[in-house]
C-alpha positions in Angstrom: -24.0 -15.5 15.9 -22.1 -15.0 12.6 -19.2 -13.2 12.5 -18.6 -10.0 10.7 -15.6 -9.8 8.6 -13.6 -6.7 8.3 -12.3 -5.5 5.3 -8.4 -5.5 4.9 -6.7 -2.9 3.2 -3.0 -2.9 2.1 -0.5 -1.5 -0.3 1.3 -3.2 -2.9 4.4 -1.8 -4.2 6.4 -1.7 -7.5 9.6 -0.6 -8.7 10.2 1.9 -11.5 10.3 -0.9 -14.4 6.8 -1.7 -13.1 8.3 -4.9 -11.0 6.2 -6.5 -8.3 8.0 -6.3 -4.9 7.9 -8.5 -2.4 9.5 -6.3 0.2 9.2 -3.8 2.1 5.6 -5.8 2.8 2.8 -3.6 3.7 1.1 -4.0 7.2 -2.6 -4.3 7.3 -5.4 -2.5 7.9 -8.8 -2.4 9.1 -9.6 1.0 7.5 -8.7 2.9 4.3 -7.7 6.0 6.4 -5.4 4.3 8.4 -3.8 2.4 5.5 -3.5 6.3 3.7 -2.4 7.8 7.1 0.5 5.1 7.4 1.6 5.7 3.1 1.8 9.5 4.3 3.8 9.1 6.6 6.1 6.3 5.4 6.9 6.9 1.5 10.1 8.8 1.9 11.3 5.3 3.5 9.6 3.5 1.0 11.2 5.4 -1.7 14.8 4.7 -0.1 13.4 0.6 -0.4 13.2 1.3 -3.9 9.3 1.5 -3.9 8.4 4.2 -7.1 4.3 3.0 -7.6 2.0 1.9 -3.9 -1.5 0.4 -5.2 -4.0 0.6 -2.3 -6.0 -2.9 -2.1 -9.0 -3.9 -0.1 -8.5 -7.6 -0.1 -7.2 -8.1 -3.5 -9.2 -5.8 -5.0 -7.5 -2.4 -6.1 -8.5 0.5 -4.9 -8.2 4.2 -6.8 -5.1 4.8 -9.0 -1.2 4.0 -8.2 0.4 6.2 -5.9 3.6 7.9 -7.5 6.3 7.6 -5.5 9.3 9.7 -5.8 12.0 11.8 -3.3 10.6 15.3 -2.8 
């Protein structure tokens, strides 16, 4: 029986000069939803980590425009 793969959806974050960062690291998802839920209710913790720009990927494929991330 072959096996199904689920997709994996995950955020990737920069700083505000546009840096990669390798931490905080994103947990992973099975579903777009969920990975949107968790941003929601996470970014004002992400935004004390530093984090000004979340990219939602599906594997390594990017998914919609950079999330702007900034303290309300």
């Amino acid at each position: 029986m072959p096996t199904t793969e689920r997709a994996q959806w995950r955020w990737s974050f920069r700083n505000r000069s546009d840096e990669s960062l390798d931490r905080p690291v994103s947990p992973v998802f099975t579903s777009r939803f969920d990975a949107e839920s968790w941003l929601g209710e996470h970014w004002r913790g992400l935004v004390s980590d530093h984090v000004a720009r979340a990219q939602l990927l599906e594997g390594e494929t990017k998914v919609g425009s950079p999330v702007e991330l900034r303290a309300a």
